[in-house]
N, CA, C and O atoms as CSV, one atom per row, in Angstrom:
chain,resi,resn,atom,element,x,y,z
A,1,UNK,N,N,0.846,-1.175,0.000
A,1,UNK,CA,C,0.000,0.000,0.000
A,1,UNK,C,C,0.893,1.241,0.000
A,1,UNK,O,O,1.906,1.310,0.696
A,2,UNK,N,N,0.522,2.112,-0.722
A,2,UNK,CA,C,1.037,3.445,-1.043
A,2,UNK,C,C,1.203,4.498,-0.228
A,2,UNK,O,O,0.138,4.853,0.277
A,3,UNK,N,N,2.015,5.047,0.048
A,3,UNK,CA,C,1.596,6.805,1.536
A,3,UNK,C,C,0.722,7.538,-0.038
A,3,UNK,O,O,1.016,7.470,-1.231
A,4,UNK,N,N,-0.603,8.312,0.820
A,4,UNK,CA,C,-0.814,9.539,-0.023
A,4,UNK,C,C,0.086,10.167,-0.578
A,4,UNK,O,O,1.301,10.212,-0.383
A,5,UNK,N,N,-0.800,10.820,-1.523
A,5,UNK,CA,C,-0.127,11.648,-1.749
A,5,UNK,C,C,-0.127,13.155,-1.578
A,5,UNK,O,O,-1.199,13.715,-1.352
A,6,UNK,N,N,1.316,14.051,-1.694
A,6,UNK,CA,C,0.457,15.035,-0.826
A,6,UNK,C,C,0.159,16.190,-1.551
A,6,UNK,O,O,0.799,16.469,-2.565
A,7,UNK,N,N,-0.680,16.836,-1.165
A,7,UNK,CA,C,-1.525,18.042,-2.116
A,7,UNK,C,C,-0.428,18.924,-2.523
A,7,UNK,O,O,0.361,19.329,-1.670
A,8,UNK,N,N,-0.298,19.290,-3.880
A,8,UNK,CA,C,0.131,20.539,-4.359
A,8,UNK,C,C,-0.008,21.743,-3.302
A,8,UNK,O,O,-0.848,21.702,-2.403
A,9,UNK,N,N,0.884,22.823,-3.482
A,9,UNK,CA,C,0.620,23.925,-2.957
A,9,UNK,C,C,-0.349,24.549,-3.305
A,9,UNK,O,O,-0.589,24.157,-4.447
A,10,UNK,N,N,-1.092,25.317,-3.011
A,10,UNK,CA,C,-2.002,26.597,-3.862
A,10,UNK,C,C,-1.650,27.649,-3.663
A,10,UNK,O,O,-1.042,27.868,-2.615
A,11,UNK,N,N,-1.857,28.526,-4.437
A,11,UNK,CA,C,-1.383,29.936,-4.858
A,11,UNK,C,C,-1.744,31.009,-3.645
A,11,UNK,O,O,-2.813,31.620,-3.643
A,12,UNK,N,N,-0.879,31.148,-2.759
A,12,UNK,CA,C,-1.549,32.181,-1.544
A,12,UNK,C,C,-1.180,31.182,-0.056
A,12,UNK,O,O,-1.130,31.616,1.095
A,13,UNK,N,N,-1.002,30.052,-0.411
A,13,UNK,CA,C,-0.613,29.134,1.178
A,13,UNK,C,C,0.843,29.615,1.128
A,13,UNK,O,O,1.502,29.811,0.107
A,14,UNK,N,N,1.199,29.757,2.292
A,14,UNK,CA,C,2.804,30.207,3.068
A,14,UNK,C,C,3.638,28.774,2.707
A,14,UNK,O,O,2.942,27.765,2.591
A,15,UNK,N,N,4.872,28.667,2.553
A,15,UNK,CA,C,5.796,27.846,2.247
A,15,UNK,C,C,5.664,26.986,2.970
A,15,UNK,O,O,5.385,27.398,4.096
A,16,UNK,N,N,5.738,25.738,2.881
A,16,UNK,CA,C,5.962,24.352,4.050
A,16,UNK,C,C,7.074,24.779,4.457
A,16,UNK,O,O,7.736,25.567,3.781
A,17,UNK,N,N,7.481,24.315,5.676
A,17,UNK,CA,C,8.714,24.519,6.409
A,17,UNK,C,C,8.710,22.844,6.852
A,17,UNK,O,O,7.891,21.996,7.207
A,18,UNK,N,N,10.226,22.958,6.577
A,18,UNK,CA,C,10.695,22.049,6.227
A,18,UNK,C,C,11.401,21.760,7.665
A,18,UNK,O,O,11.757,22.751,8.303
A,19,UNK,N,N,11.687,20.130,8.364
A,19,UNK,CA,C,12.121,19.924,9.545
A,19,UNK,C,C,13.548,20.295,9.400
A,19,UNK,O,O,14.119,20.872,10.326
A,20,UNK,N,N,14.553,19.813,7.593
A,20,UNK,CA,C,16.105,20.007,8.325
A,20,UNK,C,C,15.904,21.162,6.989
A,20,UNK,O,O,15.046,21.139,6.107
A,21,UNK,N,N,17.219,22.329,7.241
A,21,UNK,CA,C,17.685,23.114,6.358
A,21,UNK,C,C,18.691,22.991,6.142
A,21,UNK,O,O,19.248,22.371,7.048
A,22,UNK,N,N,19.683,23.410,4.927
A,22,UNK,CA,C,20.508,23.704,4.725
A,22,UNK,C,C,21.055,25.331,4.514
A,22,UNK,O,O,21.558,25.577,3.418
A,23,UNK,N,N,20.991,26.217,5.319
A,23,UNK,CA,C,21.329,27.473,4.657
A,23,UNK,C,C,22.805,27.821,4.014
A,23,UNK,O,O,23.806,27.493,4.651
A,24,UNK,N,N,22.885,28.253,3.192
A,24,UNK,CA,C,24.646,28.686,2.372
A,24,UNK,C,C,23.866,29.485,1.727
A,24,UNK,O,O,22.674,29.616,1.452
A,25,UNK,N,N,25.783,30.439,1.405
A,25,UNK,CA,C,25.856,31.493,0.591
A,25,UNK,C,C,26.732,32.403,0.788
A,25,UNK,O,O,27.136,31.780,1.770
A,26,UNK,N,N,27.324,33.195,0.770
A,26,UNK,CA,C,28.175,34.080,1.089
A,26,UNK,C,C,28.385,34.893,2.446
A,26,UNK,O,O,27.379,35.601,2.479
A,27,UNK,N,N,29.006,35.132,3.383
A,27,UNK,CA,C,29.397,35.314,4.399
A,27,UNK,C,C,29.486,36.670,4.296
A,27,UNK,O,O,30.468,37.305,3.913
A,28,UNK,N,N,27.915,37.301,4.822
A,28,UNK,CA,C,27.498,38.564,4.800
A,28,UNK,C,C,26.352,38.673,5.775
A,28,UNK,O,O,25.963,37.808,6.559
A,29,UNK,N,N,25.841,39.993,5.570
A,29,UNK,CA,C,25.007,40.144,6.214
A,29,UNK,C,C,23.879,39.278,5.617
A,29,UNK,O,O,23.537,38.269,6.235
A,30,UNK,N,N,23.491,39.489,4.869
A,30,UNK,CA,C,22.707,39.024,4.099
A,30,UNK,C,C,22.093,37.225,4.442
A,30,UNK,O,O,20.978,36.731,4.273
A,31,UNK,N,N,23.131,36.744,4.867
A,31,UNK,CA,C,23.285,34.813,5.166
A,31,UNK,C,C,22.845,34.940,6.697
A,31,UNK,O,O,21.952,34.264,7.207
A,32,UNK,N,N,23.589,35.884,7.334
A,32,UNK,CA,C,23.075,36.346,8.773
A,32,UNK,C,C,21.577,36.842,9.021
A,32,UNK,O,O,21.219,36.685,10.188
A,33,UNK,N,N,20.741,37.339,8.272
A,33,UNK,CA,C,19.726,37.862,8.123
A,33,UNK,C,C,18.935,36.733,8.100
A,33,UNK,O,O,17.910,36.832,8.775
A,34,UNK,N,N,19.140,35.490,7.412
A,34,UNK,CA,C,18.142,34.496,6.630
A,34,UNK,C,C,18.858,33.433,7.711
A,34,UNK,O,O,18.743,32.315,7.208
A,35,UNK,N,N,19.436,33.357,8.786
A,35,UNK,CA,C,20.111,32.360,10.039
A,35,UNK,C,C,19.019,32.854,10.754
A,35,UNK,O,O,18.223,31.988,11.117
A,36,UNK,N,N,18.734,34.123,11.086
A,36,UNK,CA,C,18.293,35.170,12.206
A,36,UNK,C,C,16.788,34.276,12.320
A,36,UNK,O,O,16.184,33.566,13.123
A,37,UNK,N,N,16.594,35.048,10.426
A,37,UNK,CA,C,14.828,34.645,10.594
A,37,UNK,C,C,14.677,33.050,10.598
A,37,UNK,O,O,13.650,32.609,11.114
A,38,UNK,N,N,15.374,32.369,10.202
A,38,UNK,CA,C,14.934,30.767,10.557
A,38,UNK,C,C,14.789,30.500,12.095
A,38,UNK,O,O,13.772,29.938,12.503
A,39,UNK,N,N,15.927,30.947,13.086
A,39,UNK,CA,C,15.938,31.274,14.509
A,39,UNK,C,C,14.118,31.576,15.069
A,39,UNK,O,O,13.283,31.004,15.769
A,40,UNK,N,N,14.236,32.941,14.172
A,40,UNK,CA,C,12.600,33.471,14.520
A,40,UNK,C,C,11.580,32.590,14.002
A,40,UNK,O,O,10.421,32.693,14.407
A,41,UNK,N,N,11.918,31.731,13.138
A,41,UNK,CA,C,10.425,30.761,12.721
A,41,UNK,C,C,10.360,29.465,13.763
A,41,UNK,O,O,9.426,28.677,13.913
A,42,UNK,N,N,11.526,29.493,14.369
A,42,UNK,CA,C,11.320,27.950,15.667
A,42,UNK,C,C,12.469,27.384,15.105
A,42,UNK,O,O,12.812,26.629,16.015
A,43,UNK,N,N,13.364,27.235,14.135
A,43,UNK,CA,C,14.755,26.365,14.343
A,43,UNK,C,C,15.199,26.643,15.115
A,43,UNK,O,O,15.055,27.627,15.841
A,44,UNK,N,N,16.154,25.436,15.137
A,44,UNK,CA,C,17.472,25.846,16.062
A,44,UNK,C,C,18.462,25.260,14.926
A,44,UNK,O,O,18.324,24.825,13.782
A,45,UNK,N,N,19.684,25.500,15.955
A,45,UNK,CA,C,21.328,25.340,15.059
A,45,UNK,C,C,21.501,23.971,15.057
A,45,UNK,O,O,21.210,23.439,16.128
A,46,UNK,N,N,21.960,23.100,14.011
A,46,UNK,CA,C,22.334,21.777,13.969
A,46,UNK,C,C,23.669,21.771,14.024
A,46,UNK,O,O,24.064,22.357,13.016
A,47,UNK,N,N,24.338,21.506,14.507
A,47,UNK,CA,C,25.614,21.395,14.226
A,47,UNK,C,C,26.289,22.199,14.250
A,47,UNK,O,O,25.656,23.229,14.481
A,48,UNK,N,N,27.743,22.457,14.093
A,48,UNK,CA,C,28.541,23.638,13.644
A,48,UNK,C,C,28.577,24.373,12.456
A,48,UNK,O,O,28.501,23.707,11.423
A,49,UNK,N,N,28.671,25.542,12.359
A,49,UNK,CA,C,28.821,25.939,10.847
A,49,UNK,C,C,30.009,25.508,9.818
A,49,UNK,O,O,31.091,25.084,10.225
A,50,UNK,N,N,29.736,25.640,8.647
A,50,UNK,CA,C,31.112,25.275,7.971
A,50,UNK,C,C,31.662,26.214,7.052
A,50,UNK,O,O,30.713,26.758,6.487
A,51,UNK,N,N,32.675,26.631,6.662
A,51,UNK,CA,C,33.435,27.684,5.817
A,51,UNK,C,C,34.228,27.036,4.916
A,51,UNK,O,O,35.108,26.194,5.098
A,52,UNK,N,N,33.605,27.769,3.458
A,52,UNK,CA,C,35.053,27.482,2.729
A,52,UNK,C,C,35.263,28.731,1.811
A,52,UNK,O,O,34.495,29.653,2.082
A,53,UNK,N,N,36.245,28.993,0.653
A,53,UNK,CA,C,36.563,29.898,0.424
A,53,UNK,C,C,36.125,29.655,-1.414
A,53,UNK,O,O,36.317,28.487,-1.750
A,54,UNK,N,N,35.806,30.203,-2.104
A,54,UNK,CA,C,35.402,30.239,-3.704
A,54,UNK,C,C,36.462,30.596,-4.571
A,54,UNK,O,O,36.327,30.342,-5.768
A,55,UNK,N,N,37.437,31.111,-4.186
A,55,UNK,CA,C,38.695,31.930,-4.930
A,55,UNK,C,C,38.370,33.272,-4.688
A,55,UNK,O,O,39.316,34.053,-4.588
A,56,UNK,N,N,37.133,33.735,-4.563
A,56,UNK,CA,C,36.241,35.221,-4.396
A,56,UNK,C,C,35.915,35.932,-2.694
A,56,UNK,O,O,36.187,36.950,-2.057
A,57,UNK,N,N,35.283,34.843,-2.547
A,57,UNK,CA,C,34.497,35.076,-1.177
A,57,UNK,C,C,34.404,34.074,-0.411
A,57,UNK,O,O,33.975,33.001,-0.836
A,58,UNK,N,N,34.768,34.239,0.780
A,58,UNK,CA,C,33.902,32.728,1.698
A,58,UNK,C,C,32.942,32.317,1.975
A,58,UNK,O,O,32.222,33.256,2.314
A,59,UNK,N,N,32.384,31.300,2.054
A,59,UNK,CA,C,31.018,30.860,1.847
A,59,UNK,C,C,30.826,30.075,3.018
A,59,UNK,O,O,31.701,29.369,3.520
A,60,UNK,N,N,29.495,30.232,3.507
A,60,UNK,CA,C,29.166,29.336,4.559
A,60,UNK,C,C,28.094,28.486,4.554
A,60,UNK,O,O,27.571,28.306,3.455
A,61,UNK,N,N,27.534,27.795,5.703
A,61,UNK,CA,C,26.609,26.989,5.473
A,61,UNK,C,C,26.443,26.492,6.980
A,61,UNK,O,O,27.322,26.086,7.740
A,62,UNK,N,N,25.172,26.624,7.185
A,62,UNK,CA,C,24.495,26.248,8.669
A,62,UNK,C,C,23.414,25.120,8.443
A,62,UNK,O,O,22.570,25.264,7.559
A,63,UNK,N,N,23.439,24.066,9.195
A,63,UNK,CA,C,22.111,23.599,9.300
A,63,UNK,C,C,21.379,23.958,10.326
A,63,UNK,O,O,22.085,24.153,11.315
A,64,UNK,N,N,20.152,24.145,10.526
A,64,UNK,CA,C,19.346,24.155,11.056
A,64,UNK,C,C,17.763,22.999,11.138
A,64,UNK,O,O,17.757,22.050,10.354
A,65,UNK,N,N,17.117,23.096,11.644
A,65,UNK,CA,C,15.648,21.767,12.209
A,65,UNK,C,C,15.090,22.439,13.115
A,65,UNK,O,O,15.454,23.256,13.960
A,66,UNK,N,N,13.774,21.774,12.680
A,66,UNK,CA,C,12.685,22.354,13.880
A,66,UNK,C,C,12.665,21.087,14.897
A,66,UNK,O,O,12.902,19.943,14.510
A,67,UNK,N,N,12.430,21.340,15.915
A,67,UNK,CA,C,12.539,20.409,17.132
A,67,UNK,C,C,11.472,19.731,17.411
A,67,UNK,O,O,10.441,20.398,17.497
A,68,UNK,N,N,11.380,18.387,17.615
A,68,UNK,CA,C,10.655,17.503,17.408
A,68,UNK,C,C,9.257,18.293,18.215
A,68,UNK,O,O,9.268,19.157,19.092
A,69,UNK,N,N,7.978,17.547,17.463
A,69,UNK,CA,C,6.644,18.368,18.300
A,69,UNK,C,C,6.113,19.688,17.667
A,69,UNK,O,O,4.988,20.165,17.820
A,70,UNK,N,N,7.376,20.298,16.756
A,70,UNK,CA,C,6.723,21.358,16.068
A,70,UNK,C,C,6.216,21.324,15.073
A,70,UNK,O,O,7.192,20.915,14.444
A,71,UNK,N,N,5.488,21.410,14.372
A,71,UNK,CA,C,4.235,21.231,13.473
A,71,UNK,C,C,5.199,22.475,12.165
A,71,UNK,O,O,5.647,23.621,12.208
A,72,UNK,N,N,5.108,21.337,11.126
A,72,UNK,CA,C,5.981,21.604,9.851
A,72,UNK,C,C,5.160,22.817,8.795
A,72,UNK,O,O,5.683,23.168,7.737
């Protein structure tokens, strides 16, 4: 037997939020801004962050998850 399946989005419903994230991107304000607001939607920090360098810019990457019990 099959899991449902699950409904398309519709045009005007808010994004599913998702239990794990991956955030990356450049090591700015900007990556700090979009850490902040995941913080403010109920994640927390998974792990340590990680850094590497592009030849350009350094780049980072955080995971984050919502904690078990919170409604996705």
């Amino acid at each position: 037997m099959s899991a449902p399946a699950t409904p398309a989005p519709r045009a005007g419903d808010p994004p599913a939020r998702k239990r794990y994230r991956l955030l990356t991107g450049p090591d700015d304000a900007e990556f700090c801004r979009r850490v902040s607001e995941a913080l403010d939607d109920g994640y927390v920090l998974h792990g340590s962050p990680a850094i590497t360098f592009d030849g350009e810019r350094a780049i980072v990457a955080q995971a984050v998850v919502l904690p078990t019990g919170v409604d996705a």
